[in-house]
N, C-alpha and C positions, 0 to 999 in steps of 0.2 A: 466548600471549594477552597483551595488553597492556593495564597500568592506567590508568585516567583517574581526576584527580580534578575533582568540579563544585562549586557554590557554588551555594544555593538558600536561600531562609527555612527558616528552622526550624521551622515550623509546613507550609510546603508539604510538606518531608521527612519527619514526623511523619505526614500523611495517608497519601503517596504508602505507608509502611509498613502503615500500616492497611489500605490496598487487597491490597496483597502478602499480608499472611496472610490475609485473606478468600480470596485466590484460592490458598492454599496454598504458595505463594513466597515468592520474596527480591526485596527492591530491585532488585537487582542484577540478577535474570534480567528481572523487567519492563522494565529498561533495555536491556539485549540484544535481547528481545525486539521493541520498538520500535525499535531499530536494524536488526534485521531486516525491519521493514515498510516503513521509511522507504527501503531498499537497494532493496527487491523490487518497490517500486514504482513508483522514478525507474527500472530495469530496462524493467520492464514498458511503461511508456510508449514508452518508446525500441524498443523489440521491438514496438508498434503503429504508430510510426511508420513504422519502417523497412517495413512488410508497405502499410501504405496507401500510402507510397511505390508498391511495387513493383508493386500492383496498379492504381495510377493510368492504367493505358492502358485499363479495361475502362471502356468505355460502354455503359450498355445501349441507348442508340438515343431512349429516351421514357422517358415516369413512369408506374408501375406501379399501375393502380386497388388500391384496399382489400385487395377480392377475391382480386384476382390477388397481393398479397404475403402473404395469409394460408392460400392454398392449403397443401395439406398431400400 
């Protein structure tokens, strides 16, 4: 694992700790943590891209009333 150091106000870093023990943590893992959604998410897009790509050839022909997309 690798360290980073950041630069923030002193009063931002104060709260952002305030949150952390409310939610039973540490800085450090909120920061991780956010790291991890930020990864998962530029991920994710690019994993919808790639699928709407692929399925880019299906046309259904027409537009589907109400009805007929709410069917079950």
């Amino acid at each position: 694992m690798k360290n980073i150091t950041l630069s923030a106000d002193d009063k931002l870093i104060e709260e952002a700790r305030k949150q952390a023990a409310q939610q039973h943590t540490t800085l450090n893992n909120l920061f991780r943590d956010w790291l991890i959604q930020i990864t998962a998410r530029k991920q994710a897009i690019s994993e919808y891209d790639a699928l709407m790509k692929r399925l880019s050839y299906v046309k259904p022909g027409r537009k589907f009333t109400r009805d007929e997309m709410n069917e079950r």
